[in-house]
LOTOR-310135 format. One line per field, with one value per residue: residue in one letter; residue number from 0; z, x, y of N, C-alpha, C in turn. Coordinates in steps of 0.2 Angstrom, whole numbers, plus 5000, padded with zeros to 4 digits. Layout:
BEGIN
res <- [A;...] .
n <- [NUM;...] .
nz <- [Z;...] .
nx <- [X;...] .
ny <- [Y;...] .
caz <- [Z;...] .
cax <- [X;...] .
cay <- [Y;...] .
cz <- [Z;...] .
cx <- [X;...] .
cy <- [Y;...] .
END
This chain:
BEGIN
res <- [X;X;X;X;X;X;X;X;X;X;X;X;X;X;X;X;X;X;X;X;X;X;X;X;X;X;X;X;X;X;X;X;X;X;X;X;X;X;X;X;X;X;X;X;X;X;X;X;X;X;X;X;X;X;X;X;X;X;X;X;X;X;X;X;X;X;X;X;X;X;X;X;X;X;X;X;X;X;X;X;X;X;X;X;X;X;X;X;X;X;X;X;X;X;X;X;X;X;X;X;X;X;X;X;X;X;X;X;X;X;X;X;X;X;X;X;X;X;X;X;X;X;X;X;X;X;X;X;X;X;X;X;X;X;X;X;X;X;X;X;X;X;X;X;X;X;X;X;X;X;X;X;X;X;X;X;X;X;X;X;X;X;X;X;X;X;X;X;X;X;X;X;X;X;X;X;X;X;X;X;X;X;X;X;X;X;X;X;X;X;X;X;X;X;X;X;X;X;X;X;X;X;X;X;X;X;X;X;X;X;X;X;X;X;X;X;X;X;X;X;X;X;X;X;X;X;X;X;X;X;X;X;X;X;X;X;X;X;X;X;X;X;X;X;X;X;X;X;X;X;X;X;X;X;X;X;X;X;X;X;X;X;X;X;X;X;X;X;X;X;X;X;X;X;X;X;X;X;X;X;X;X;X;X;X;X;X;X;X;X;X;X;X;X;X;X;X;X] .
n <- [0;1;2;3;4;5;6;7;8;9;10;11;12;13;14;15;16;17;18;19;20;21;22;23;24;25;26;27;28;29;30;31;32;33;34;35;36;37;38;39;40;41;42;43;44;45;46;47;48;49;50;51;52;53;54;55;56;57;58;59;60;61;62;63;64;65;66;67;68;69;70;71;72;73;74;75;76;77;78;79;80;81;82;83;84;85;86;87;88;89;90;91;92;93;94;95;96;97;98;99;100;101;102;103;104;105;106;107;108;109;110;111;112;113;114;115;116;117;118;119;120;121;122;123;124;125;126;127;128;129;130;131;132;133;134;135;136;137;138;139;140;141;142;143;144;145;146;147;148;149;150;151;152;153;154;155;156;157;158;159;160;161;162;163;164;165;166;167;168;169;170;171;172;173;174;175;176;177;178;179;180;181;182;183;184;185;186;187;188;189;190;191;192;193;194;195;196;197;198;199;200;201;202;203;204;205;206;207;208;209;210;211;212;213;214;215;216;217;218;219;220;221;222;223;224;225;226;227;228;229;230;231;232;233;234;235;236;237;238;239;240;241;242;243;244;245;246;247;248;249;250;251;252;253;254;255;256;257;258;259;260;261;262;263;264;265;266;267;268;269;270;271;272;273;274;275;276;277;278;279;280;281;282;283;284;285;286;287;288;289;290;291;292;293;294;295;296;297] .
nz <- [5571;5573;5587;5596;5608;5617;5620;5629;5641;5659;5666;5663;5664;5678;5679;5673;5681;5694;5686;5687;5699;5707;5700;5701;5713;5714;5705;5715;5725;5720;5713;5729;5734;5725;5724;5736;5739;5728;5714;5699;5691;5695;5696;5686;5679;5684;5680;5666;5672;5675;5663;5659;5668;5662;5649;5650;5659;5646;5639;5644;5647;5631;5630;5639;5633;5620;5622;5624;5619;5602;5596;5595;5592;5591;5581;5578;5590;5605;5602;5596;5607;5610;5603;5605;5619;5616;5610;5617;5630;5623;5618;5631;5637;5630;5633;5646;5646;5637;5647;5657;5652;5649;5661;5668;5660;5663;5678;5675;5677;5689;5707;5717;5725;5738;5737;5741;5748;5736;5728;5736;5736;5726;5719;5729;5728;5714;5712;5717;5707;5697;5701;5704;5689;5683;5690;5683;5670;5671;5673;5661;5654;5650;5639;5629;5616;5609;5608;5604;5611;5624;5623;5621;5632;5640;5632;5636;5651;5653;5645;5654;5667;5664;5661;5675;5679;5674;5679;5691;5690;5684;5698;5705;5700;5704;5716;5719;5711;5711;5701;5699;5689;5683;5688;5681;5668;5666;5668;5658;5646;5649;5649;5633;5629;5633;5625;5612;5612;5613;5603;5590;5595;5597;5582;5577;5584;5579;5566;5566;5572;5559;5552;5545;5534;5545;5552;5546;5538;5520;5509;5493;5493;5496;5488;5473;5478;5477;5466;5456;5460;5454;5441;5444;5437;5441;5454;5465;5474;5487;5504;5519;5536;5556;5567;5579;5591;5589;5580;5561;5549;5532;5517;5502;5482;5471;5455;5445;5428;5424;5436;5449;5459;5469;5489;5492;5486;5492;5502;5506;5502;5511;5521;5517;5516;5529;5534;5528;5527;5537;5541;5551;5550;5536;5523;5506;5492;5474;5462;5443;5434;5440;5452;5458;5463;5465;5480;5480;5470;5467] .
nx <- [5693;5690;5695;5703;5696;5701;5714;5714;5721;5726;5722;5711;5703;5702;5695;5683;5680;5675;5666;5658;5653;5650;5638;5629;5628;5621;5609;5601;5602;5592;5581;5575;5574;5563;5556;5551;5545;5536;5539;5537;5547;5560;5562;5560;5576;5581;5581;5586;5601;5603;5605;5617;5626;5625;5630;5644;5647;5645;5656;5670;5668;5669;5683;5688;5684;5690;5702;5704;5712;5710;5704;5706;5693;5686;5690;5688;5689;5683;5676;5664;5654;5652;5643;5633;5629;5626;5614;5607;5605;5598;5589;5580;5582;5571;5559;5558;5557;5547;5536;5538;5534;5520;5516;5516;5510;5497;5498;5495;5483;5480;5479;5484;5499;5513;5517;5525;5538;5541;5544;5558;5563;5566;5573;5586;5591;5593;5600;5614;5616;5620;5632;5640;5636;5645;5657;5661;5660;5670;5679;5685;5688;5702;5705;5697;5700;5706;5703;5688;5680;5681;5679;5665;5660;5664;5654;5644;5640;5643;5632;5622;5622;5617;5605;5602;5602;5591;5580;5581;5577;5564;5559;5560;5551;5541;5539;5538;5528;5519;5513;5504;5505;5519;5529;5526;5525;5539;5545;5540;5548;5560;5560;5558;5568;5578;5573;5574;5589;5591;5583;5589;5603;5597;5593;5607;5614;5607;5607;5621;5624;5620;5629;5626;5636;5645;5638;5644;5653;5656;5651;5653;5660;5671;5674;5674;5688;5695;5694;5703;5714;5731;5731;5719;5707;5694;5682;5680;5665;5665;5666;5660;5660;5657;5668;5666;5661;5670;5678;5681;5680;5687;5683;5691;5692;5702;5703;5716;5722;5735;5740;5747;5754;5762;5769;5770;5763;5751;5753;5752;5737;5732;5734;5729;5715;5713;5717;5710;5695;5694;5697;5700;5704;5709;5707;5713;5713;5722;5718;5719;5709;5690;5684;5674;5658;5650;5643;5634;5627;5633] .
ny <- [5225;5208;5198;5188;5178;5168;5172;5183;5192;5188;5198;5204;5190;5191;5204;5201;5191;5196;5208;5199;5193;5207;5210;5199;5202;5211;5207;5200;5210;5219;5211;5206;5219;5222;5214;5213;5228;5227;5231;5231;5239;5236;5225;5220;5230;5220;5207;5214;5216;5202;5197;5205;5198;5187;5191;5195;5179;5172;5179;5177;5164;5159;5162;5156;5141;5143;5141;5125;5112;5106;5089;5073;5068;5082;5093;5106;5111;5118;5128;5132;5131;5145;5151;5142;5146;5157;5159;5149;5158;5170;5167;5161;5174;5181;5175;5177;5189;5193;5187;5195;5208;5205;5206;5218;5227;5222;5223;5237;5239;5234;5235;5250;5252;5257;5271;5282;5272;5265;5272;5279;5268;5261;5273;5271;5259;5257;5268;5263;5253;5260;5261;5249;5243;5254;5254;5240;5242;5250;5244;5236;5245;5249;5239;5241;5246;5237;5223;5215;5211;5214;5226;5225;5221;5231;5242;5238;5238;5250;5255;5250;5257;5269;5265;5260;5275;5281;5273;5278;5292;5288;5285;5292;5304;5294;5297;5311;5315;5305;5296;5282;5274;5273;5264;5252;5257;5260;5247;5240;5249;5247;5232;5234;5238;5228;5216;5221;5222;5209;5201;5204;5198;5184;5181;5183;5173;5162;5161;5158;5147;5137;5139;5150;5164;5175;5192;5205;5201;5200;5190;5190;5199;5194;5183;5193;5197;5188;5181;5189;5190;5187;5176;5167;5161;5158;5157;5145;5133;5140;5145;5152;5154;5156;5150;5151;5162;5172;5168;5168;5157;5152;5142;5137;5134;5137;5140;5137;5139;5138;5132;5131;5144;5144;5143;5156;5163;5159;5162;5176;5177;5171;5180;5192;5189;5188;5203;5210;5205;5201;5188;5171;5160;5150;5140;5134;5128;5124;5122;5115;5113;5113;5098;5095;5096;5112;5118;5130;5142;5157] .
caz <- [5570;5577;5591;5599;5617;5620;5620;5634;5647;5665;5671;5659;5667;5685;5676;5671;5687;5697;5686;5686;5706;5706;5696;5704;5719;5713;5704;5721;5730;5716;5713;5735;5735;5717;5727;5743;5737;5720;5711;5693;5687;5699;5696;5677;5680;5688;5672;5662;5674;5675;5655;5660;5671;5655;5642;5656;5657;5638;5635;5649;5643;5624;5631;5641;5629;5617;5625;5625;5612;5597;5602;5586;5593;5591;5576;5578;5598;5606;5599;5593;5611;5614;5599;5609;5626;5614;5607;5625;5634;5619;5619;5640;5640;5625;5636;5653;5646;5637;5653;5661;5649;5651;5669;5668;5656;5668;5681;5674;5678;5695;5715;5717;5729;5742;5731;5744;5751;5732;5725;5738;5736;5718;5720;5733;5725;5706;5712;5717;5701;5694;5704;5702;5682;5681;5692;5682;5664;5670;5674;5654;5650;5647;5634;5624;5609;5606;5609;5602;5615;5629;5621;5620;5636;5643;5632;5637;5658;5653;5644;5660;5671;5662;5664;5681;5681;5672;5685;5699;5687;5686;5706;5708;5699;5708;5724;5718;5708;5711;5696;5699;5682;5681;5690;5675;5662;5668;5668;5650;5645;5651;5645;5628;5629;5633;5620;5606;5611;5614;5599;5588;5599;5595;5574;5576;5585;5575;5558;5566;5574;5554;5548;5540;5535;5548;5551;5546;5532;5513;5503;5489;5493;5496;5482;5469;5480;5477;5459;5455;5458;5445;5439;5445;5431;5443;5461;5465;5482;5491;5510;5527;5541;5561;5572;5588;5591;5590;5573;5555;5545;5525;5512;5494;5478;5465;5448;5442;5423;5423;5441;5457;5460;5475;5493;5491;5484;5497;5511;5503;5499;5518;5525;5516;5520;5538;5534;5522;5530;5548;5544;5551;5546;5527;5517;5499;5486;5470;5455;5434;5432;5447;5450;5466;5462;5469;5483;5476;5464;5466] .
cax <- [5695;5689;5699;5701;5695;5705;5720;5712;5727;5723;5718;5705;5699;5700;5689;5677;5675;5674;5661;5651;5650;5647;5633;5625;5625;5616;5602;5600;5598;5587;5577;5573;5569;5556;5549;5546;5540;5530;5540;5540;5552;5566;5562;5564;5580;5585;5581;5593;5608;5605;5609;5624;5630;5624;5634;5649;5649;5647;5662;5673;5665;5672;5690;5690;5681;5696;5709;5704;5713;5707;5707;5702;5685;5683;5695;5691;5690;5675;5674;5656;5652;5651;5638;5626;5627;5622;5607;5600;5603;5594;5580;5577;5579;5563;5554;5559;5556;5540;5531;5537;5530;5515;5514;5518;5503;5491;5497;5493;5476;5479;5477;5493;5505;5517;5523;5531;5541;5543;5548;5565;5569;5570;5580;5592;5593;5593;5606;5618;5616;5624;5638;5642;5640;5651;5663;5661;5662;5678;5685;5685;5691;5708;5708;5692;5701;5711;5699;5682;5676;5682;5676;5657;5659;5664;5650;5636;5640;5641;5624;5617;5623;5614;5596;5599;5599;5585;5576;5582;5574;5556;5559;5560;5546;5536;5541;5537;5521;5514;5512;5504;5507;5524;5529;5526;5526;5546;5547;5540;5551;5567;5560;5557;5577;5582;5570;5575;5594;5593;5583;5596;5608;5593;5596;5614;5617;5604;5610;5627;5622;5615;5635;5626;5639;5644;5638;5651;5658;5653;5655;5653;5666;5678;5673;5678;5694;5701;5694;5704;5720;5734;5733;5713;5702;5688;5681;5675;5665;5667;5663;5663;5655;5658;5670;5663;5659;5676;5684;5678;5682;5686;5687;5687;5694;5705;5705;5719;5723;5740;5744;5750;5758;5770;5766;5772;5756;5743;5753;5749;5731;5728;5735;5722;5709;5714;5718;5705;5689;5696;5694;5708;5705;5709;5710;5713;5714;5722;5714;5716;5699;5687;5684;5668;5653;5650;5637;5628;5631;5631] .
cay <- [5219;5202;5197;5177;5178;5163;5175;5188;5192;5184;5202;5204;5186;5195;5209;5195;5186;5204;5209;5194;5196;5211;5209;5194;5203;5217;5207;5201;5214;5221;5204;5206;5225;5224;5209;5217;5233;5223;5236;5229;5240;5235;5218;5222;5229;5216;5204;5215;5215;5195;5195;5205;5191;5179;5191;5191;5174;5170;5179;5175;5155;5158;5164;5149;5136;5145;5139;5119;5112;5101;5081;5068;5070;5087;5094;5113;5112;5120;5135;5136;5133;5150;5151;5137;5149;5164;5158;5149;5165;5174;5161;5163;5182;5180;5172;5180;5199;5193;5188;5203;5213;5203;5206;5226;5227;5217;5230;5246;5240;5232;5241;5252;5252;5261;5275;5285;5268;5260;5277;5280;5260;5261;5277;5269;5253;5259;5272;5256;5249;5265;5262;5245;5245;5260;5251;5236;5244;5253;5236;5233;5251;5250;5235;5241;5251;5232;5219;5219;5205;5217;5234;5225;5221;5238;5247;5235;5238;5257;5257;5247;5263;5274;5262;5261;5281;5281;5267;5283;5298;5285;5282;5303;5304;5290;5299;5317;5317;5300;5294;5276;5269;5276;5257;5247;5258;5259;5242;5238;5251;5241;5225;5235;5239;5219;5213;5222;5218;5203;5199;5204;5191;5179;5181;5182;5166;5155;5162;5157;5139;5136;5141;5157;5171;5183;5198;5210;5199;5200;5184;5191;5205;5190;5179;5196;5198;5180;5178;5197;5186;5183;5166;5163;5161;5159;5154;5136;5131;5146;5145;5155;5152;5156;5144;5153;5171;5177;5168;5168;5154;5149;5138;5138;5132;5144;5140;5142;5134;5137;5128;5133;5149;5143;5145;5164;5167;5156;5165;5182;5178;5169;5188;5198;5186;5190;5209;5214;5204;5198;5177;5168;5153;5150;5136;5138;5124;5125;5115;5118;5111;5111;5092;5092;5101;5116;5119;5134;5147;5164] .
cz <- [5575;5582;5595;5605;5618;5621;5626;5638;5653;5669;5668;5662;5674;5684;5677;5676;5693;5694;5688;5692;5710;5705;5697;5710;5718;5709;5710;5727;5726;5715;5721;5735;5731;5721;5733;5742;5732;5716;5703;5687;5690;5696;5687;5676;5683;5683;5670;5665;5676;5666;5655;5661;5664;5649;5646;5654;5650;5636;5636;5646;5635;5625;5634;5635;5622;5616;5625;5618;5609;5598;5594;5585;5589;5587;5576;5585;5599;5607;5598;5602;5615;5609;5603;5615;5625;5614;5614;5628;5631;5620;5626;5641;5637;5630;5644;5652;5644;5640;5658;5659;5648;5657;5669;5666;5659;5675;5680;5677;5685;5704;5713;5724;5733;5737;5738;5746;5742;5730;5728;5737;5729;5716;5723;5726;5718;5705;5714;5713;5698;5696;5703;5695;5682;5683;5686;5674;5663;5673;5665;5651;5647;5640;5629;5617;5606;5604;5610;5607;5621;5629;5620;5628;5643;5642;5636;5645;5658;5653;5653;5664;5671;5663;5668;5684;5677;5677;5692;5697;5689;5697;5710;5707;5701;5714;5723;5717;5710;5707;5697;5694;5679;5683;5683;5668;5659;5665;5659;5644;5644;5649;5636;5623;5629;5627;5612;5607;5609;5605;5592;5589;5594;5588;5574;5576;5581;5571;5559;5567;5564;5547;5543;5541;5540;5548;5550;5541;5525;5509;5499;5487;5491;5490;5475;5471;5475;5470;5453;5455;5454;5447;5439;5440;5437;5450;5465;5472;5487;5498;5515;5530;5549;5565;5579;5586;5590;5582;5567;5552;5537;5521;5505;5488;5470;5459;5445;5434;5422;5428;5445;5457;5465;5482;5496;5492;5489;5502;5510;5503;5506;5522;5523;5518;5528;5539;5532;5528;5538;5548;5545;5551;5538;5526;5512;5497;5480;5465;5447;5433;5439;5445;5455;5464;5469;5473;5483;5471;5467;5466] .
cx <- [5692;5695;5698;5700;5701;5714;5719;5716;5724;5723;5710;5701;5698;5696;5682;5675;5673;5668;5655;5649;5649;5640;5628;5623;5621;5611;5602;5598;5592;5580;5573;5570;5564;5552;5546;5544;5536;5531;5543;5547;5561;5566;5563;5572;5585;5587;5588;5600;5609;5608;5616;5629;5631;5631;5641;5653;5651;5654;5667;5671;5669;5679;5690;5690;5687;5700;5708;5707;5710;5710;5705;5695;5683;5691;5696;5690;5684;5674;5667;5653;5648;5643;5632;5623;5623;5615;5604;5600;5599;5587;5576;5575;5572;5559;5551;5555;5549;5535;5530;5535;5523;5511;5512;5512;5495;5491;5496;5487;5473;5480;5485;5496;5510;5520;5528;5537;5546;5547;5558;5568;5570;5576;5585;5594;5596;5601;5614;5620;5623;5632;5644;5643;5645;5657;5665;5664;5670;5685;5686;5687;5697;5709;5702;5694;5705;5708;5692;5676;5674;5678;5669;5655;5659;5657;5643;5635;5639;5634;5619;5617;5618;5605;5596;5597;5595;5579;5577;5577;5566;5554;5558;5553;5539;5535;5538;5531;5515;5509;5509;5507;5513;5528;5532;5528;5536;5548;5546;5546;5557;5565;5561;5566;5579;5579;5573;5583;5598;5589;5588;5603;5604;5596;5601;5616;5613;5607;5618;5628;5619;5621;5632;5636;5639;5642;5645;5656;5653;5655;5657;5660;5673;5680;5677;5687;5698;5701;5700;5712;5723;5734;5724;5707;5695;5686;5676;5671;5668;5663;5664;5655;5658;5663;5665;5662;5663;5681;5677;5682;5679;5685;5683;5693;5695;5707;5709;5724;5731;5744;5745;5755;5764;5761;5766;5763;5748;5743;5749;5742;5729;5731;5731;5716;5710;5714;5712;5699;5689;5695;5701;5707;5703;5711;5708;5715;5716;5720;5717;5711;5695;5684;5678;5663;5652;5643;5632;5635;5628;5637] .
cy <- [5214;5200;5190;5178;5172;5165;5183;5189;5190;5190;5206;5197;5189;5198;5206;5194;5192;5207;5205;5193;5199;5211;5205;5196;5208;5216;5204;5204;5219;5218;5205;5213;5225;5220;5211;5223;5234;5231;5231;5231;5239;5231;5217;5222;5225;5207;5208;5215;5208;5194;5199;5202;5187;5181;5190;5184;5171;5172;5176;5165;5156;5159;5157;5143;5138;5140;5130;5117;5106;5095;5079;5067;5076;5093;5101;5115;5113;5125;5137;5135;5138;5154;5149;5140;5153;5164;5155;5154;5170;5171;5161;5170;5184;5180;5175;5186;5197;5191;5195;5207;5212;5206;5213;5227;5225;5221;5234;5246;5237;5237;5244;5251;5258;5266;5278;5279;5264;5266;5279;5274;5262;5267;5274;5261;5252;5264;5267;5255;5253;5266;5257;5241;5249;5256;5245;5238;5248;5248;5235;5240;5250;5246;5235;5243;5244;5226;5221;5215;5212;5224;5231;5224;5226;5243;5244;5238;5247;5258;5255;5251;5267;5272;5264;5267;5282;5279;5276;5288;5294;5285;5292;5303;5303;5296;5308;5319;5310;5298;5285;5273;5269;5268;5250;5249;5258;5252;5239;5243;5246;5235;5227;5236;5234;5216;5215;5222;5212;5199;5200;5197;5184;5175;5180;5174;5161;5154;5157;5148;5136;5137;5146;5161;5174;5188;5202;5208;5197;5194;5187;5196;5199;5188;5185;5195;5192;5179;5184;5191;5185;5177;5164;5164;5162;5155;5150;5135;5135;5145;5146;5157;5154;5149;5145;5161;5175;5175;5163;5162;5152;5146;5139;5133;5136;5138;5141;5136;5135;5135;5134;5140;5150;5145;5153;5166;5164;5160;5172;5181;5177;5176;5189;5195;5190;5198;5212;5212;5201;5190;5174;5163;5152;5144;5136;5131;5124;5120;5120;5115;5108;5101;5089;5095;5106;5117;5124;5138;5155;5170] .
END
């Protein structure tokens, strides 16, 4: 089930901002080791644990940006806010992972470098990493199986763990066999992992920014639901679209020729919307002859 960030308890925001400086510190010290031992695959990792800050943020930003209430300005608040952070943080990381993927590719064929010096930094460093995610993913452990904000943000800081010990295994390696090309090939790697999450995010947020259908919700599935209703000959102007990352919104108009069935029957139908497909915002109109043209058909 979807769940409203702007309802987050105030030790899940301690989580949040605990992560988020965690994790600023440790591209930091990630960002100065890659740079002074021109270890691209540090300096990769260090990309990806910046998009954990960003997804951190994002979320931690849509629980805030939640809670602001609607003015005459601005009728559903600023909800979709959290939609505008998505798509520019998706848009930068593009950009970001595909020069570094540029670069990495441009090193394979460049002088090499200190393996014995690069190889134990990337192990000490990388092994840090492991410690700091983990810490930070088990800040979001307890409220993952309730909330699906929290539970994204738990598994993402896991997965990032498990890079870092990947980044230690390449850094054994370096140090072991001396592998020159092991350096970038690492790092493209790790971009190939941002890239292909992050584009995902990319789609998501456009689709979303552009009021597409959610992922994870079927019009069509709805559209059967509601026209299924006793009383409803058929289903006029059907419409759902995202308020923000966290809430799905309706609206439609039920035909129904013999009138109105009470508010028994909206209340009923605005729960299973909520239960059935997870939208909590529902409005329903009821018509005996649709009287607006409808904006498509299907």
């Amino acid at each position: 089930m979807r769940n409203d960030p702007s309802h987050a308890p105030t030790d899940f925001n301690r989580a949040f901002a605990i992560g988020i400086v965690l994790n600023l510190v440790f591209v930091g010290i990630e960002a100065f080791y890659g740079w002074r031992v021109n270890s691209l695959a540090l300096l990769a990792d260090a990309g990806h644990n910046l998009s954990d800050v960003a997804g951190l943020v994002l979320a931690w930003g849509g629980a805030l940006a939640g809670r602001l209430r609607p003015d005459a300005r601005h009728s559903y608040g600023w909800k979709r806010a959290s939609i505008l952070a998505a798509f520019a943080n998706a848009l930068l990381l593009l950009v970001a992972m595909g020069a570094l993927a540029w670069e990495a590719i441009g090193r394979l064929f460049s002088a090499q470098v200190s393996l014995q010096e690069q190889g134990v930094t990337i192990m000490v460093v990388a092994g840090i990493g492991i410690v700091i995610n983990g810490a930070t993913a088990l800040l979001f452990m307890r409220g993952r199986e309730s909330d699906l904000n929290i539970r994204a943000a738990f598994l993402h800081m896991a997965a990032d763990a498990l890079v870092s010990a990947g980044v230690v295994v390449a850094g054994a390696l370096t140090l072991w066999r001396g592998w020159s090309w092991l350096d970038p090939v690492a790092s493209l790697a790790i971009a190939g992992v941002i890239l292909w999450g992050t584009w995902d995010l990319f789609k998501q947020s456009l689709h979303m920014l552009f009021d597409g259908v959610p992922k994870g919700t079927d019009l069509l599935a709805v559209r059967d639901y509601l026209a299924a209703l006793p009383g409803v000959a058929r289903v006029h102007d059907l419409h759902i679209w995202a308020m923000g990352t966290s809430q799905v919104a309706l609206t439609a108009q039920l035909v129904m020729p013999q009138g109105s069935a009470g508010d028994a029957f909206l209340k009923d139908a605005t729960r299973q919307m909520h239960d059935r497909f997870e939208i909590t915002h529902v409005t329903l109109q009821v018509m005996k002859e649709p009287f607006t043209p409808a904006c498509a058909n299907f």
